[in-house]
Residue frames as qw, qx, qy, qz and C-alpha x, y, z in Angstrom:
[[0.430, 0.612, 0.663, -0.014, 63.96, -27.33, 77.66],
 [0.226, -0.008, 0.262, 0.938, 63.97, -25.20, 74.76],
 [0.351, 0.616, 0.532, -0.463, 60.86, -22.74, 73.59],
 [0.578, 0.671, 0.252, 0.391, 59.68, -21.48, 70.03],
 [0.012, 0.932, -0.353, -0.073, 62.08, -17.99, 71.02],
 [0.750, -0.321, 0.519, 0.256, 64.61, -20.60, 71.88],
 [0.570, 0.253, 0.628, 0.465, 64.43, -22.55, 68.58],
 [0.424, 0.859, 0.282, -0.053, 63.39, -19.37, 66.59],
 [0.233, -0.843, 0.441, 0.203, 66.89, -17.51, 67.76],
 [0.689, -0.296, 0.623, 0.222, 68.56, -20.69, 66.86],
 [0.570, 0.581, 0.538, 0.220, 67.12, -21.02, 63.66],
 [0.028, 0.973, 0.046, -0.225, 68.39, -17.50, 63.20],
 [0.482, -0.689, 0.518, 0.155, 71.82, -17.92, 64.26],
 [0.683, 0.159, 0.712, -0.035, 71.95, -20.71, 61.72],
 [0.404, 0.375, -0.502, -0.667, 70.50, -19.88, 58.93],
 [0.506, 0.083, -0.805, -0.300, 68.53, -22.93, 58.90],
 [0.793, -0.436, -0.155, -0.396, 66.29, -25.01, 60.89],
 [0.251, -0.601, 0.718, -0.245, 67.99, -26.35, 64.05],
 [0.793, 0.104, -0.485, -0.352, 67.94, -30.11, 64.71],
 [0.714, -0.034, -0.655, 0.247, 68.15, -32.47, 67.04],
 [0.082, -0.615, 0.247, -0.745, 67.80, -30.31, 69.93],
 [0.407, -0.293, -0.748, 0.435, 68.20, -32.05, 73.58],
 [0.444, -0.744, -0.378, 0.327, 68.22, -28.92, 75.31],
 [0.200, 0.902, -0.228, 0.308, 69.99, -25.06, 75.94],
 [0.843, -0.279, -0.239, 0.394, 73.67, -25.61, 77.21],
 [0.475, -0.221, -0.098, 0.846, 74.72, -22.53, 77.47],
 [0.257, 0.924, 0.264, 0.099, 73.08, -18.76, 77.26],
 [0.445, 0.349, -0.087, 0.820, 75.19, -15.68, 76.26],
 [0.262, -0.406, -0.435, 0.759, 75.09, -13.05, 78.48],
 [0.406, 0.084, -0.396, -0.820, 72.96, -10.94, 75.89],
 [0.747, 0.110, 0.451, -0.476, 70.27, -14.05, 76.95],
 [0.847, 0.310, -0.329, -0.279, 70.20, -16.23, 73.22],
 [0.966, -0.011, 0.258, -0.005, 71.13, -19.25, 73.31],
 [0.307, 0.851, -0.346, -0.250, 74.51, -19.80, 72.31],
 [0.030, -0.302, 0.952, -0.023, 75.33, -23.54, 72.95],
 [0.777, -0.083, 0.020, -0.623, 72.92, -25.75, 72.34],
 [0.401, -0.239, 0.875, -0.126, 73.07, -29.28, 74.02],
 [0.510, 0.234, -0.676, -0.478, 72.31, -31.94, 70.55],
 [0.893, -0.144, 0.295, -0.309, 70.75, -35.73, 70.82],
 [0.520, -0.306, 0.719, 0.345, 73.36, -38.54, 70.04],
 [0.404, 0.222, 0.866, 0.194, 70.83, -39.24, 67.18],
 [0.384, 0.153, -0.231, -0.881, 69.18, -36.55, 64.40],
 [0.668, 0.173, 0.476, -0.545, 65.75, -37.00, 64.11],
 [0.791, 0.348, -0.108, -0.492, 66.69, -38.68, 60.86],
 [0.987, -0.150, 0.030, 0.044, 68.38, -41.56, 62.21],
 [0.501, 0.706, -0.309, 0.394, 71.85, -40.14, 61.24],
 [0.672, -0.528, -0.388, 0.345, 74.11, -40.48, 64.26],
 [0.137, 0.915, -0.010, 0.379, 75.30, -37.00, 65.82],
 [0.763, -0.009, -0.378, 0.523, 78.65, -36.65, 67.49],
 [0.065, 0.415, -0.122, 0.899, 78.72, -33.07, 68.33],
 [0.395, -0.544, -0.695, 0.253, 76.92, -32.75, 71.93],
 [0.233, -0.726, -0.331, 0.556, 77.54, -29.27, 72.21],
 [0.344, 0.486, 0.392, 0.701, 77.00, -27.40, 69.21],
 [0.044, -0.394, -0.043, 0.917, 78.01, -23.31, 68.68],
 [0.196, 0.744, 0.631, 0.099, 74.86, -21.51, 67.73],
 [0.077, -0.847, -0.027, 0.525, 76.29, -17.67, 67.91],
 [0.765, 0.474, 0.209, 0.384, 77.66, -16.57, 64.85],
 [0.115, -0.928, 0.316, -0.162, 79.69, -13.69, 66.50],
 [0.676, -0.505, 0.535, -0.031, 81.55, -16.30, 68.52],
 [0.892, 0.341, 0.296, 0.014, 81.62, -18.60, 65.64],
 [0.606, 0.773, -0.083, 0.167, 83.07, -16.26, 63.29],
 [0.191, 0.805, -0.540, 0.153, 86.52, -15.10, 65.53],
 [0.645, -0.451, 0.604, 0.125, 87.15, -18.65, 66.32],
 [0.779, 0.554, 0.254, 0.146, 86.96, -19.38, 63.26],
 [0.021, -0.944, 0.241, -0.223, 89.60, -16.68, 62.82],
 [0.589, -0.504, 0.627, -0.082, 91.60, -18.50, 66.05],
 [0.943, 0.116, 0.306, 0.054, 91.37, -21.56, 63.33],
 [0.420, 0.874, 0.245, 0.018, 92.65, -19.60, 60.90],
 [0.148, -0.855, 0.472, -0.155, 95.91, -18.24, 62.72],
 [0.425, 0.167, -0.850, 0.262, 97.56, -21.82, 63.37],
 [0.286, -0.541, 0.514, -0.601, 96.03, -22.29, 66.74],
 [0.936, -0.190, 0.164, -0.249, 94.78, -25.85, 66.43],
 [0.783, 0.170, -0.485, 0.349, 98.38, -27.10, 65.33],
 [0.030, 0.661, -0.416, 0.624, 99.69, -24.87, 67.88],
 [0.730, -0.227, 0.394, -0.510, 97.23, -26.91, 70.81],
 [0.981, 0.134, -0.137, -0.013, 97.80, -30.05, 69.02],
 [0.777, 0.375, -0.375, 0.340, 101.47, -29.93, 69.47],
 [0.198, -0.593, 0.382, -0.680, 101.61, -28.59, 72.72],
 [0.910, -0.259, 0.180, -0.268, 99.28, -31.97, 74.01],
 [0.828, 0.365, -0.357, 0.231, 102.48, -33.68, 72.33],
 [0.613, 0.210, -0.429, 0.629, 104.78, -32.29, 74.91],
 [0.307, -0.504, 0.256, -0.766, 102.60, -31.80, 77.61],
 [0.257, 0.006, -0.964, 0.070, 101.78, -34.42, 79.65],
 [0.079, 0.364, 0.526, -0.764, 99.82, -32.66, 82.62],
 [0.492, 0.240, -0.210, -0.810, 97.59, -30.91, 79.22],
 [0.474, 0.124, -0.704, -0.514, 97.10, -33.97, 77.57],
 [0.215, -0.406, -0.878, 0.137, 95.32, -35.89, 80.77],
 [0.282, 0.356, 0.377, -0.807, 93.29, -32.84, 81.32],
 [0.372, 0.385, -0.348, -0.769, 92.14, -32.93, 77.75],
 [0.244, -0.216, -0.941, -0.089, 91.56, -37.14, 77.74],
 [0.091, 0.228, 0.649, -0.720, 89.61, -35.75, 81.18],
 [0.225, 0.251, 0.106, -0.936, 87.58, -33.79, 78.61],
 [0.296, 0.057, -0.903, -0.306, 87.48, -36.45, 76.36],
 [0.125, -0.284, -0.934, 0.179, 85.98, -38.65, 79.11],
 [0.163, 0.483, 0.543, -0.667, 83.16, -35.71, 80.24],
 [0.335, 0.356, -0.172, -0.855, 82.20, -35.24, 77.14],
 [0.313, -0.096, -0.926, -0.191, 81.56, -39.44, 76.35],
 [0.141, -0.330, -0.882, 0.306, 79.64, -39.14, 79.58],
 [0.406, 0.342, 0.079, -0.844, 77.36, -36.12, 78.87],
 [0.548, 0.152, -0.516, -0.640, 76.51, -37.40, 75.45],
 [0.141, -0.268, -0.940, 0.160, 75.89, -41.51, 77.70],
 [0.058, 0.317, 0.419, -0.849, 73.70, -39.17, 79.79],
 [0.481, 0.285, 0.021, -0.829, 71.40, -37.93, 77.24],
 [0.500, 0.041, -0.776, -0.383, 71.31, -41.18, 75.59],
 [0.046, -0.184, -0.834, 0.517, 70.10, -42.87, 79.05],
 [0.288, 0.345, 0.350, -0.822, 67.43, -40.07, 78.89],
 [0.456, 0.313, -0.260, -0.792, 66.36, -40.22, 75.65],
 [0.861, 0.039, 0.506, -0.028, 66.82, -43.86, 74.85],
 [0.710, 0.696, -0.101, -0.033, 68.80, -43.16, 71.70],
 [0.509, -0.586, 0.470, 0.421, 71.72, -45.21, 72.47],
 [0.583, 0.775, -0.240, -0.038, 74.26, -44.78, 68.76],
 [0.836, -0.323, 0.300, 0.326, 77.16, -47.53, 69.10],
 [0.604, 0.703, 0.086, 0.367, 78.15, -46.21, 65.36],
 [0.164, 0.782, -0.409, 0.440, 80.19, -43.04, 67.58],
 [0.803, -0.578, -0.132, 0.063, 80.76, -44.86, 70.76],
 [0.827, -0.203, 0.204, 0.483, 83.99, -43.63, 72.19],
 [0.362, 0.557, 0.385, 0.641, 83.87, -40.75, 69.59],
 [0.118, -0.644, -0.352, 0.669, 83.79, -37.64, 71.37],
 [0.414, 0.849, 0.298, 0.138, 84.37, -34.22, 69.06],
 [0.045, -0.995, 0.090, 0.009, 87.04, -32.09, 68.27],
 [0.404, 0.694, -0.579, 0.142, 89.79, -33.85, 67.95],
 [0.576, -0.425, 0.485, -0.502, 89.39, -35.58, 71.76],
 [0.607, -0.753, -0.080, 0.240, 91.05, -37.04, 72.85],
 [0.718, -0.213, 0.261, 0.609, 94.85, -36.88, 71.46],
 [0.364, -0.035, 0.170, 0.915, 94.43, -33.45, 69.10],
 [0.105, 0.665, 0.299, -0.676, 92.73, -30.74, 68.47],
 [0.134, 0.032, 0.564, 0.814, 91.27, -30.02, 64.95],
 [0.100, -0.748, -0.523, -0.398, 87.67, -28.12, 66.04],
 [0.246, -0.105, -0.626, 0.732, 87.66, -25.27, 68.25],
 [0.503, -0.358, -0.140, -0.774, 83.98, -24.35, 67.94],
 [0.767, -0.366, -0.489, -0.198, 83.35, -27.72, 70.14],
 [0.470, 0.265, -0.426, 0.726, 86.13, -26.59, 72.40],
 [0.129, -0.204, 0.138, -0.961, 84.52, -23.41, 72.98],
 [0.597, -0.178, -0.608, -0.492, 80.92, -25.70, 73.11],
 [0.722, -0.047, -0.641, 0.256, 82.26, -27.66, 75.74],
 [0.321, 0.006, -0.425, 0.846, 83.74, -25.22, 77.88],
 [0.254, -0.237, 0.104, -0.932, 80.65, -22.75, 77.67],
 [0.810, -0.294, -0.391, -0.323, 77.61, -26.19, 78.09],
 [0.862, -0.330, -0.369, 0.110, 80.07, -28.15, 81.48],
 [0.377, -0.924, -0.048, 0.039, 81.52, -24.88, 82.67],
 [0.258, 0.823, -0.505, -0.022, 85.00, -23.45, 83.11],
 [0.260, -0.536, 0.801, -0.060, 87.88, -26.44, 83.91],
 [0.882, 0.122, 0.449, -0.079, 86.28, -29.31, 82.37],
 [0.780, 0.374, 0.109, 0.490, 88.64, -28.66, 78.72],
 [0.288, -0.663, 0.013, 0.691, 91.74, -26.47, 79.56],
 [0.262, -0.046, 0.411, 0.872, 91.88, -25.47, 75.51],
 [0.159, -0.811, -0.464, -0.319, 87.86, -24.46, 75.14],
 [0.398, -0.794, -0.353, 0.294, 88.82, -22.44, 78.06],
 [0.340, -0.212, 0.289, 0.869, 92.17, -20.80, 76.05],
 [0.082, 0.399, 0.653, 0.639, 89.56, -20.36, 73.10],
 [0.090, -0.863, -0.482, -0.117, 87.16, -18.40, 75.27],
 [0.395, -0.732, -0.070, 0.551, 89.72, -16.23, 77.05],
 [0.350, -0.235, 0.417, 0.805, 91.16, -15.19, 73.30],
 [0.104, 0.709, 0.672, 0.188, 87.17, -14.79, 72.02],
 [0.036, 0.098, -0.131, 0.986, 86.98, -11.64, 74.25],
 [0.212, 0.350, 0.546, -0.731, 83.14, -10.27, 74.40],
 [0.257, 0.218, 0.781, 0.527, 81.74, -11.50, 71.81],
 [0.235, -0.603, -0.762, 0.024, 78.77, -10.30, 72.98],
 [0.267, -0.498, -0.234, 0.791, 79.28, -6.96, 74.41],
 [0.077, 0.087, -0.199, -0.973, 77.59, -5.24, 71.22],
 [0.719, 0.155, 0.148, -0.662, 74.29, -6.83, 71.66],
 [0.716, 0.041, 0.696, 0.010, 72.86, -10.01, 70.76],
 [0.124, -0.146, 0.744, 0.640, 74.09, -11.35, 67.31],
 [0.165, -0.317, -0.761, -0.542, 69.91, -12.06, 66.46],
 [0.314, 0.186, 0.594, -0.717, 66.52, -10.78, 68.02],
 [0.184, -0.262, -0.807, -0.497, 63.84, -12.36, 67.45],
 [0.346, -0.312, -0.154, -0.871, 60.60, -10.54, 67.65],
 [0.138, 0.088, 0.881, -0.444, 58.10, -11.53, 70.58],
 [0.152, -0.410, -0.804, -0.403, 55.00, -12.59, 69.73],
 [0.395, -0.167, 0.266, -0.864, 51.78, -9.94, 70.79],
 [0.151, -0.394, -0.904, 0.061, 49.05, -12.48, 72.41],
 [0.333, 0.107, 0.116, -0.930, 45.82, -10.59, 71.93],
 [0.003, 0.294, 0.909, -0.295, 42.37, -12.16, 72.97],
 [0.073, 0.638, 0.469, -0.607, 39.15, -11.51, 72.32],
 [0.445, 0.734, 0.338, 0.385, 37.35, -8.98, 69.50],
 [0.353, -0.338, -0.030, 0.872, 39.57, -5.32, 68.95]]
């Protein structure tokens, strides 16, 4: 479940009203929210493929960076002439169809439009690594071995404080 700190941070992080929110899939160690777990379906009927969407804009920015350097041909052509990588990465493929089944089950918002559609490139290459990193931080380490490369080359994103703070509300009762 998310709360208004939740969705305020988010909205931070952003720049912009969040959407579709299921749930938090991941917190940074600094507490915000830094994965947030999406509905198959935006609340305006659009279908939404991304199940695990980066909310940090620290993180954001030095994969973005990681894009930047070659590293998604680098991971794409590696799944070419790996075998052992490339069924770990279908693997991820497949846990990431069955999260996003999952919330449809819950919600009732089944979305045949992506069926089969994971994110990132999933199964056979690799041209996002914010959903990588999404993935790896919302269904834990081993579920995608390249979200996991992408966090070990992040570093601490986090280690200078949280990227947004959002003020706590004073509840105050009564005449003052």
């Amino acid at each position: 479940m998310t709360d208004d700190r939740d969705v305020e941070a988010i909205r931070a992080q952003l720049g912009r009203p969040p959407r579709g929110i299921h749930a938090i899939g991941h917190r940074c160690p600094c507490g915000n929210p830094d994965v947030v777990t999406t509905e198959p379906r935006l609340p305006n009927g659009t279908p939404f493929p991304t199940t695990f969407y980066l909310t940090c804009p620290r993180a954001a920015s030095r994969i973005g960076t990681l894009e930047a350097g070659g590293v998604m041909k680098e991971m794409s052509d590696r799944l070419a002439s790996d075998a052992e990588l490339a069924a770990a990465y279908r693997s991820a493929h497949d846990a990431y169809l069955a999260a996003r089944a999952e919330i449809a089950a819950e919600t009732g918002m089944e979305v045949p439009e992506i069926d089969g559609i994971s994110a990132g490139g999933m199964p056979d290459r690799v041209k996002c690594l914010h959903v990588l990193a999404g993935q790896s931080l919302a269904q834990g380490p081993g579920v995608n071995p390249l979200g996991d490369e992408v966090l070990a080359a992040l570093g601490e994103w986090w280690a200078s404080g949280p990227c947004v703070t959002v003020e706590e509300e004073v509840a105050t009762s009564g005449d003052e």
